[in-house]
N, C-alpha and C positions, 0 to 999 in steps of 0.2 A: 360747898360740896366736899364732902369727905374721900378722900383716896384712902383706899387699901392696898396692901401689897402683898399678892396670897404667896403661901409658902415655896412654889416652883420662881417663881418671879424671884423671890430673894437666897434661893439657891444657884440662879444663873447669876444674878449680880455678886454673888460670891466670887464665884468661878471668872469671872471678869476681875475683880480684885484679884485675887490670885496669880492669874495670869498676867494681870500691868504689873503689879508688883516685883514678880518673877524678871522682869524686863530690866526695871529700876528702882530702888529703893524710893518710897515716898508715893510713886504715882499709882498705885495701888488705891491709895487714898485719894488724890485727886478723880482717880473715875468715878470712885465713891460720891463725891463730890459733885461732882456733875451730872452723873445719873439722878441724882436725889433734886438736883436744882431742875433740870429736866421733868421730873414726873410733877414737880411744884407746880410746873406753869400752868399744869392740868388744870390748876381752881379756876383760870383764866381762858383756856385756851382747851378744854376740852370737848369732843364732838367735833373737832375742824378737820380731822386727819382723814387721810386718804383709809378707805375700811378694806380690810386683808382677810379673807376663809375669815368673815363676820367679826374680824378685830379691826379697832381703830393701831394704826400703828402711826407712832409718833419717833420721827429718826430724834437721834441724840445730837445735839450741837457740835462736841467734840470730838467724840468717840466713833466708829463705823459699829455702834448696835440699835436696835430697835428695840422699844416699847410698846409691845400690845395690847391693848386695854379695853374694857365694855365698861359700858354707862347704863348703870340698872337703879333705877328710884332716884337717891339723891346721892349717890353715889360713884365715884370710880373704881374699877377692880383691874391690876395689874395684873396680866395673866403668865406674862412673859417681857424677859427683858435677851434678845436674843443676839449672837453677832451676825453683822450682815455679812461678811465674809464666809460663811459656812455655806454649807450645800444647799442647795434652794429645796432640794428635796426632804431634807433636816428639817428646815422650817415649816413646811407645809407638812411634817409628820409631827412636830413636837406641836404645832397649832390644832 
């Protein structure tokens, strides 16, 4: 199964780099890291997650953000990668 990561998806994973970064030199790149190991398990482990406003959301092992993603054909599409600490109202506008 192929994963995609559409352009809003990797402007928030940005902006999560950014902000660890900003914290600590280096973990910037570890979230990197682990969001990407995270969306990996998808070939294995996609379609099991709890489904959110029609996205599957997949929490992060590490980090307090969430992955929300659809399964269309043979495919996965990463719609958002969002932090769970934000306003629940945030999420359910950017979804």
């Amino acid at each position: 199964m192929n994963i995609k990561i559409l352009n809003e998806a990797e402007k928030d994973i940005a902006v999560g780099i950014s902000f660890y970064e900003s914290q600590k030199n280096g973990l910037g790149k570890y979230f990197l890291d682990s969001i990407l190991s995270d969306i990996e398990s998808l070939h294995v482990y996609a379609g099991i997650h709890i489904v959110i406003s029609d996205y599957y959301r997949l929490l992060s092992k590490r980090f307090p953000f969430s992955i929300y993603y659809k399964i269309k054909e043979d495919a996965v599409y990463i719609y958002a990668v969002l932090d769970c600490r934000k306003d629940p109202n945030f999420i359910q506008k950017r979804l």
